[in-house]
N, C-alpha and C positions, 0 to 999 in steps of 0.2 A: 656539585650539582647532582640533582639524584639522577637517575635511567629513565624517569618517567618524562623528569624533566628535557634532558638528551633527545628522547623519539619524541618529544612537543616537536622542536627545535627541527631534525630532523625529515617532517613533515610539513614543513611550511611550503606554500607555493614560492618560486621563483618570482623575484622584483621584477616588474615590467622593464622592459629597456626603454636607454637615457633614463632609467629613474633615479630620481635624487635622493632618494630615501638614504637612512644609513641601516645598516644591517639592522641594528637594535630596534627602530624607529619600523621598520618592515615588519618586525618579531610582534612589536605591539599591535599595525596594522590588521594582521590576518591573525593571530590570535584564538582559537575561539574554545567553544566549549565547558568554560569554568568562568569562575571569577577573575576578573581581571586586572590589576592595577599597576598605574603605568605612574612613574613615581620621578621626575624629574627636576632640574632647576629652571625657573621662570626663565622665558626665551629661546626654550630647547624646542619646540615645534609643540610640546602637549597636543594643542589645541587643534593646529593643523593634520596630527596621528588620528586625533576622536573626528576630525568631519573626513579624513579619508576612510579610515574604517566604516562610516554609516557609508557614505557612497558605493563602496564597495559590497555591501549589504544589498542595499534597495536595489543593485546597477544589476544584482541577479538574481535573488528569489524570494528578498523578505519585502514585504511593503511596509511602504516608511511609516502607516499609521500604528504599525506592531512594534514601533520603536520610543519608547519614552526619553529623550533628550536633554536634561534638565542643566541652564547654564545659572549663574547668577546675577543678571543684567535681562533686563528687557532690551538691551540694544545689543547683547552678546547673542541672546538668542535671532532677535530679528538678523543680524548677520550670517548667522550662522545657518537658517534657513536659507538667505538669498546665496549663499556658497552654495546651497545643497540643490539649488533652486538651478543655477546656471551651469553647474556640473551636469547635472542631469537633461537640462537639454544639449548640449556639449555631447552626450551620451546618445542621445537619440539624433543629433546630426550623423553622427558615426552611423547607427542601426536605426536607419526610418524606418524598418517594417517591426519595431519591437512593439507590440503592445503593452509588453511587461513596464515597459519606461515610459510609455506615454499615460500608464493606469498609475504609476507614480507622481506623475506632473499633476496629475489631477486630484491624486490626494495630498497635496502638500497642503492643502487646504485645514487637514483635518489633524494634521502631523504635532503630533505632542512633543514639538521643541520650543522649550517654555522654561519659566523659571522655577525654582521650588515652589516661590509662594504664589504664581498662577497653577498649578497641578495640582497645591492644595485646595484653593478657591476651587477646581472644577468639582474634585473630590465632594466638599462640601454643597457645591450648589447641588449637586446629582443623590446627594444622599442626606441630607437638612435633617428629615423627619427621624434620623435615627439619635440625630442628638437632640432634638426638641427645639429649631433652632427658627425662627421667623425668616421664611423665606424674601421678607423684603429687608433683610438688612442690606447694608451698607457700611466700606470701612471708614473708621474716624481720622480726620485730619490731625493732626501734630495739634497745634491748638485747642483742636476739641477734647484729647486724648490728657493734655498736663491738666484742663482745667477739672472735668471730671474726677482725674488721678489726685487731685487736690481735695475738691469737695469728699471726696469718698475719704480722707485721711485724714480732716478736719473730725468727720463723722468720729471714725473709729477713734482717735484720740478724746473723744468730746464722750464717749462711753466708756473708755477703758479710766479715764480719770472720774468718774462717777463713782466708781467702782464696785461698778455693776460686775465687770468681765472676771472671766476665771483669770486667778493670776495677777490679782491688781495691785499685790502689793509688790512685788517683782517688778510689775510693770513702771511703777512709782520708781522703785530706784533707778530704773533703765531709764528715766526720765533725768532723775537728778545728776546720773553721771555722764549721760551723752547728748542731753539737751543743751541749748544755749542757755545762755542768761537774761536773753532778752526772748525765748521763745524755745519751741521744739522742733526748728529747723531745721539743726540736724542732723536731728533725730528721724524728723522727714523724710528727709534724704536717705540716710544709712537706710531704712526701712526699703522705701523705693528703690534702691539701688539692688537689696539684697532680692528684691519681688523680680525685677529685673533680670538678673541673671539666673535665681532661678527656675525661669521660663526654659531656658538652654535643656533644661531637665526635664526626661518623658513626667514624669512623675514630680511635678515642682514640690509638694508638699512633705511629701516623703523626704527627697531629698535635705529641707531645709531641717526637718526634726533631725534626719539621720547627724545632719551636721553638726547639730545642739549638743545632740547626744555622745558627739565625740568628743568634748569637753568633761564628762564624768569620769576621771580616772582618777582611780584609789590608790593606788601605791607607783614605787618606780618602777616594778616589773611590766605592770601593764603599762606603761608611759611606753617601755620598750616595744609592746607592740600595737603601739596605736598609731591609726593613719597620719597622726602629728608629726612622731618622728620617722616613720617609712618615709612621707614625703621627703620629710628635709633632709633624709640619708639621699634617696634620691636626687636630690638637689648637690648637696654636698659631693657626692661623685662626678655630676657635670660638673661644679666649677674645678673640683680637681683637674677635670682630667682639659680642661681651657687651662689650668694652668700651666700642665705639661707639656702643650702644644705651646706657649707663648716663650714658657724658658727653652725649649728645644727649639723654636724662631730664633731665639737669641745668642743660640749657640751658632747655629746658622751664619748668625752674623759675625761672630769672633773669626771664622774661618776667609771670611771676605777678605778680597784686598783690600787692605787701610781698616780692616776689621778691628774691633778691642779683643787683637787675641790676649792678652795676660787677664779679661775678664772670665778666658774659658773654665779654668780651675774651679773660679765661685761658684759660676751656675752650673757647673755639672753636681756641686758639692749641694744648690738650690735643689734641683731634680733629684736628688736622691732624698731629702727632707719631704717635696712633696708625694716622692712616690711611696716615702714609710708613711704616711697621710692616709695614701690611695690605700693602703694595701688593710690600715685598721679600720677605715669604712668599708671593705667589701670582707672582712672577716671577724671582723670585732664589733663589741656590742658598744651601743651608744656612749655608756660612759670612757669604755677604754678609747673612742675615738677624739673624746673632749681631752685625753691624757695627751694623746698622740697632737691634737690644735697645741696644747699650752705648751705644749715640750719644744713646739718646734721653734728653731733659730738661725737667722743666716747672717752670714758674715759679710766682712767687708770687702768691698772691691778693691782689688790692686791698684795702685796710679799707672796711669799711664807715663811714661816719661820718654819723651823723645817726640821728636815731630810728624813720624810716619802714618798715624792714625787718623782717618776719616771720622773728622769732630761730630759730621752726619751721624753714622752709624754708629758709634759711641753714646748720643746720645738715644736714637731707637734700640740698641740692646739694654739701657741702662731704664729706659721706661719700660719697658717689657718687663723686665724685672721689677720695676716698682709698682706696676699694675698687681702683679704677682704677690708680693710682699703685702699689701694694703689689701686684696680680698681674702689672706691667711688669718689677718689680725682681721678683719673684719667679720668673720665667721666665728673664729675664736672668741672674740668677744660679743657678737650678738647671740652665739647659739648655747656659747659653754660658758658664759662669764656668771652662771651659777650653775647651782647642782639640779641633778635629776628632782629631789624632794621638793627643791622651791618650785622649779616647774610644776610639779605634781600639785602644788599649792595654790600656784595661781590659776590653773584648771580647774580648781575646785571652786574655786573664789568667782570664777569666771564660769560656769556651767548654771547654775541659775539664770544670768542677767541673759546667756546667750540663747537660753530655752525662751524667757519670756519674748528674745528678738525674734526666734525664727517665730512663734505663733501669732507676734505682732505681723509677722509677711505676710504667715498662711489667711490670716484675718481679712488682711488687706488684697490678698489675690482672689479671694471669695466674693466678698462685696465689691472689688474693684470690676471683676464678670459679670455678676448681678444686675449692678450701675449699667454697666454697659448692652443687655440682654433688655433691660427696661427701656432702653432709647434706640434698640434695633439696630446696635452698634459692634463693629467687632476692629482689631487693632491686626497687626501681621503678626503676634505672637498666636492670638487666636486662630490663624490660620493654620497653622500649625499645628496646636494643641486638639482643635476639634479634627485635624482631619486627622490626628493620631488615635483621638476617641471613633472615629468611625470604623479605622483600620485595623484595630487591636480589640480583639475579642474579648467580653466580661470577664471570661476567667484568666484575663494577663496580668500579669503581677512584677513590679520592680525583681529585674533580670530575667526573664523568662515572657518572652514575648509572644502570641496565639495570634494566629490573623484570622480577622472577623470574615464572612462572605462576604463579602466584599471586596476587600484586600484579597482575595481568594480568586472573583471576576479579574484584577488586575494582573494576579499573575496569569489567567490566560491570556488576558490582551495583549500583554508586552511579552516578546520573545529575546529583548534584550534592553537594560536599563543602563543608560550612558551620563557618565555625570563629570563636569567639567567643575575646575577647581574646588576638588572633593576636598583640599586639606580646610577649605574654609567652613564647610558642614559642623553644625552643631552636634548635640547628642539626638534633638526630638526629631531632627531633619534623618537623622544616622536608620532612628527606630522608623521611621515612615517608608525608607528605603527597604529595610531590612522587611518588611511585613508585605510589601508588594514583588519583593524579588523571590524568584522561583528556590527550592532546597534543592540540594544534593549538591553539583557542582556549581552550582549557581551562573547567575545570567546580567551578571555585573560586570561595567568597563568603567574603570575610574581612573581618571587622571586628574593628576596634584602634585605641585609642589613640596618634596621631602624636606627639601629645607625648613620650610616654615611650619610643619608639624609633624608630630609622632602620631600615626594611624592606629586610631583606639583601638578598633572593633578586628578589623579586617588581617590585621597582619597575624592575629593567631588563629587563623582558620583554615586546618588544614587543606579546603580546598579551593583554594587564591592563588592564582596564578601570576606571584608578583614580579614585575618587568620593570627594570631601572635602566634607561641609560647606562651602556656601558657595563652595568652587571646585570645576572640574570638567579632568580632562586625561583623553587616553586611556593616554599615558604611552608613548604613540608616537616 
């Protein structure tokens, strides 16, 4: 831990007495002055740290309508105000003569504990004429939302096979090879799905070229450095290192009573296979690691002989181990069961058809807004997306984000931005944070589940103050 980290620590107030807090759980409560994130497993109290921390906020000198609270449930946040709601007068039973907490009761009214996509809707209703938006829309029902998404994809196919559109002969084959037989459903589909998830992206259209375009690779050097196999080195290290944990499980288990000790020998001899695995994915280059899959071989298990062994745990060390075995051959044969240059080739093969798909989305995300603009309609990705157009200044550009004046008022308004189950935040959700929250040490408290994701943005930012359970770093 650095020194800086130490005097945070240090400097904390004392826990109230009888408090139930756990040390850790205190550390994240009173906290303050940086970014904040508190990184825990589901069940750990998260939740109950983020409405003690606001209580303890409002209970002395910040008012609550300076606090932006953002949960993701309409009935997360409605609880979470009536906690903040009965705290507080609880607070003023204590101190009848406060004004401070009686001028809070009265502004819970106006209190921005709310969901994302109610703060985006305010965003938008308050500032409409910057995106040219009819101030009498309305969001579309599920219903309304497929049949239009349909009409609008009828359209664009009923043009792209005219072959009117740029790209129509591309688009022809991307018909012939991922249409049905009886129609281009789906092909529909895939289309929709990719518009879909491209929304998750500040910048949906960008994204979907960027992606197209990482299919043109010309030889195997560049194969070596394309986000294709960075990823799946990435990948390929996680399941290594799940395999290392499952055969060292199973080692575990030979030492039990009634364990399969005469198993120990194999799997220590498995662990040393997998860890020459590990060691040519974090040091060697793609093809020497597909040498290192093929090469690798395990042997056979000892018998057991004699009646002292637990038939149970013989057979949990012995699946552990063939979990083990069957994702080695699994990898080896979906990732290395040919060379670098057919790879190379089938990227080739495949960068046309995938250019013409992303511009069939961006096609479809264009006219699918327009459709919708035309009938005074907007869906929740559009909430989104326009209140990222209102927050983000002309001259922002994919990675490099400006915040407009507006975004500018926000970060006066809010003195501290609180966000509950941040691991489930998007990327567009991530940038609408990022452009309303204050620079330098920042004025962010976020709690999430570490289990269920890797925190994109935040954990390289030298100035995040990250707090786990049980451990503590500043993430310096």
């Amino acid at each position: 831990m650095s020194n800086e980290f130490n005097k945070v620590v240090a400097t904390l107030p004392p826990k109230p007495e009888n408090s139930t807090w756990t040390d850790d759980q205190w550390k994240a409560v009173v906290t303050g002055g940086r970014n904040v994130l508190v990184a825990a497993a589901a069940g750990s109290g998260k939740t109950a740290v983020l409405v003690e921390r606001i209580i303890r906020k409002i209970s002395s000198d910040t008012d609550v309508d300076k606090l932006l609270v953002a949960t993701f449930t309409k009935a997360a946040a409605a609880e979470m105000k009536e906690r903040i709601t009965l705290a507080l007068e609880k607070e003023l039973e204590a101190q009848p003569d406060s004004d401070h907490l009686r001028r809070q009761l009265a502004l819970m009214g106006r209190a921005s504990i709310t969901t994302l996509h109610s703060f985006c809707m305010d965003v938008i209703r308050r500032h409409y004429p910057l995106i040219g938006l009819d101030p009498g829309f309305r969001i579309a029902n599920e219903t309304e939302s497929e049949l239009l998404k349909l009409d609008v994809m009828d359209e664009l196919f009923e043009y792209m096979y005219s072959g009117e559109g740029e790209g129509a002969a591309a688009f022809l084959e991307l018909a012939e090879r991922y249409g049905g037989e009886r129609g281009d459903e789906p092909l529909y589909r895939l289309v929709g799905q990719l518009h879909e998830f491209a929304q998750s992206h500040p910048w949906p259209a960008y994204w979907l070229r960027q992606t197209a375009a990482a299919f043109e690779i010309g030889n195997a050097r560049e194969l070596e450095a394309s986000p294709w196999v960075q990823s799946m080195h990435r990948d390929v290290l996680l399941a290594l290192s799940g395999a290392e944990s499952q055969l060292e499980e199973a080692l575990d288990i030979t030492r039990l009573a009634g364990g399969p000790a005469p198993y120990a020998e194999t799997f220590d001899e498995d662990l040393s296979v997998v860890r020459h695995i590990r060691l040519a994915a974090e040091s060697g280059s793609w093809s020497s690691l597909g040498d290192a899959f093929r090469n690798a071989a395990f042997g056979k298990l000892k018998a057991l002989r004699g009646d002292g062994y637990d038939k149970s745990l013989q057979e949990e060390a012995k699946s552990l181990r063939e979990d083990v075995k069957k994702l080695i051959g699994s990898i080896a044969e979906e990732l290395f069961g040919r060379t670098s240059e057919q790879f190379v080739e089938e990227l080739r093969e495949l960068a046309p058809l995938m250019g013409a798909l992303s511009e069939l989305a961006v096609s479809f995300g264009q006219r699918y807004e327009a459709a919708k603009r035309d009938k005074g309609l907007l869906d929740f990705g559009d909430l989104e997306h326009y209140c990222l157009r209102i927050l983000r200044d002309e001259s922002s550009e994919p990675g490099h984000l400006v915040p407009s004046s507006a975004a500018e008022e926000y970060r006066v308004q809010f003195d501290e931005i609180l966000l509950d189950e941040y691991q489930d935040t998007n990327m567009v959700q991530e940038a609408i944070v990022t452009l309303i929250a204050r620079e330098g040490r920042g004025n962010l408290f976020m709690v999430g589940d570490v289990k269920q994701s890797i925190y994109r943005f935040r954990l390289a930012e030298p100035n995040l103050f990250l707090t786990k359970y049980k451990s503590y770093d500043t993430g310096n």
